[in-house]
DOZATOR-930534 format. One record per residue (C-alpha): residue in three letters; residue number from 1; x, z, y. Coordinates in nm, 2 decimals, always signed. Layout:
BEGIN
[node ALA, NUM, [X, Z, Y]]
...
This chain:
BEGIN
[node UNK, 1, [-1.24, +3.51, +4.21]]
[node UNK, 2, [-0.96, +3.31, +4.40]]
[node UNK, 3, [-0.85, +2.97, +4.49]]
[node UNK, 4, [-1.07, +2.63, +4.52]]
[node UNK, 5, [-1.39, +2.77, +4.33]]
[node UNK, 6, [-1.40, +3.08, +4.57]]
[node UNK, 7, [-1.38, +2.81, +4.89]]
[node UNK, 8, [-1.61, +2.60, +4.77]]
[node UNK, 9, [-1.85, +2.87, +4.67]]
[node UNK, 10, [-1.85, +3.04, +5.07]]
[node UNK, 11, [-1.87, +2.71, +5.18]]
[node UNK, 12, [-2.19, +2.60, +5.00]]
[node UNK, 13, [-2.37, +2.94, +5.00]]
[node UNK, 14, [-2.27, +2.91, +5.42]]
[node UNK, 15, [-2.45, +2.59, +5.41]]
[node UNK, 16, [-2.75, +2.67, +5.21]]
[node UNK, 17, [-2.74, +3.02, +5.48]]
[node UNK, 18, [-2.72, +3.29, +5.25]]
[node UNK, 19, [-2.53, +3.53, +5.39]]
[node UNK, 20, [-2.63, +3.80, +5.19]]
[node UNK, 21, [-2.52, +3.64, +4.87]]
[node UNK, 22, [-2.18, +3.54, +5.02]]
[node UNK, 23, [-2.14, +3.90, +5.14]]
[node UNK, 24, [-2.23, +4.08, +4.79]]
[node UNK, 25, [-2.17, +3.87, +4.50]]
[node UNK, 26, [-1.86, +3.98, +4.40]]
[node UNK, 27, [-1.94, +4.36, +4.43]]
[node UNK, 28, [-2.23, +4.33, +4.24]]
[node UNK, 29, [-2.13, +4.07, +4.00]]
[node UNK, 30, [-1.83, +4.36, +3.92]]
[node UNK, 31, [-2.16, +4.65, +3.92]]
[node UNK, 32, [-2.39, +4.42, +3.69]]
[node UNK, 33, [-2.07, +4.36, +3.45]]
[node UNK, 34, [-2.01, +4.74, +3.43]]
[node UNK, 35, [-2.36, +4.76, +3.37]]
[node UNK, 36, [-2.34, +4.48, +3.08]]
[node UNK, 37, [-2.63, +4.32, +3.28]]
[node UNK, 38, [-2.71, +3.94, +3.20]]
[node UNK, 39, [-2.68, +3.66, +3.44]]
[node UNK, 40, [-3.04, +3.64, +3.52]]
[node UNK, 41, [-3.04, +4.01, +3.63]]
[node UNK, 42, [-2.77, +3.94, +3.78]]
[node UNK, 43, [-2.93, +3.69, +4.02]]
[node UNK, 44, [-3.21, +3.88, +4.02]]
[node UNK, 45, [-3.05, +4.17, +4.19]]
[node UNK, 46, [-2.85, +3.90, +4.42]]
[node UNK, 47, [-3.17, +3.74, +4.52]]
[node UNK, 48, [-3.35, +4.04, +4.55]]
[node UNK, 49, [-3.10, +4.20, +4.80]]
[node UNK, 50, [-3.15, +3.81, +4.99]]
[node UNK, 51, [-3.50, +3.89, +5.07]]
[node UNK, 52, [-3.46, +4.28, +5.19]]
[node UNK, 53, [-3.16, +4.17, +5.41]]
[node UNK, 54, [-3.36, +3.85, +5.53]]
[node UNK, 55, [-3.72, +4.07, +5.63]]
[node UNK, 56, [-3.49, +4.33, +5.77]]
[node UNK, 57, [-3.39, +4.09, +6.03]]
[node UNK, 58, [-3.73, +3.88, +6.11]]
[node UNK, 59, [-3.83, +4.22, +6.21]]
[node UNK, 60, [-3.53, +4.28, +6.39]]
[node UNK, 61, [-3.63, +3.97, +6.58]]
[node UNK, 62, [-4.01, +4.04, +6.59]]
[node UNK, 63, [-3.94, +4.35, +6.77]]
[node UNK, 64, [-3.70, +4.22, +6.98]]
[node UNK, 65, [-3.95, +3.95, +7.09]]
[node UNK, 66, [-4.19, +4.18, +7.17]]
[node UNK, 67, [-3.94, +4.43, +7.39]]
């Protein structure tokens, strides 16, 4: 993806801080079309790989806390 949709894409996933998604959606919207996934598993996987990233740092932070 190029141009004025890819901009505005980083920008709102930035804003709605989802780094993950930002980071991986184009590698694994290329995976998921090699796989002839769907859009739903699509952002299933997306999603899913949000919430490991996301509990991998709170207990990044949680242990850093606690030192």
């Amino acid at each position: 993806m190029t141009g004025a949709p890819q901009i505005l894409l980083a920008h709102h996933l930035k804003t709605l801080k989802l780094p993950t998604f930002l980071r991986e959606h184009e590698k694994l919207a290329r995976q998921c079309a090699a796989e002839g996934l769907d859009h739903v598993q699509f952002l299933a996987r997306l999603v899913e790989l949000e919430l490991i990233d996301r509990e991998g740092r709170m207990i990044e932070r949680r242990i850093k806390a606690a030192k």
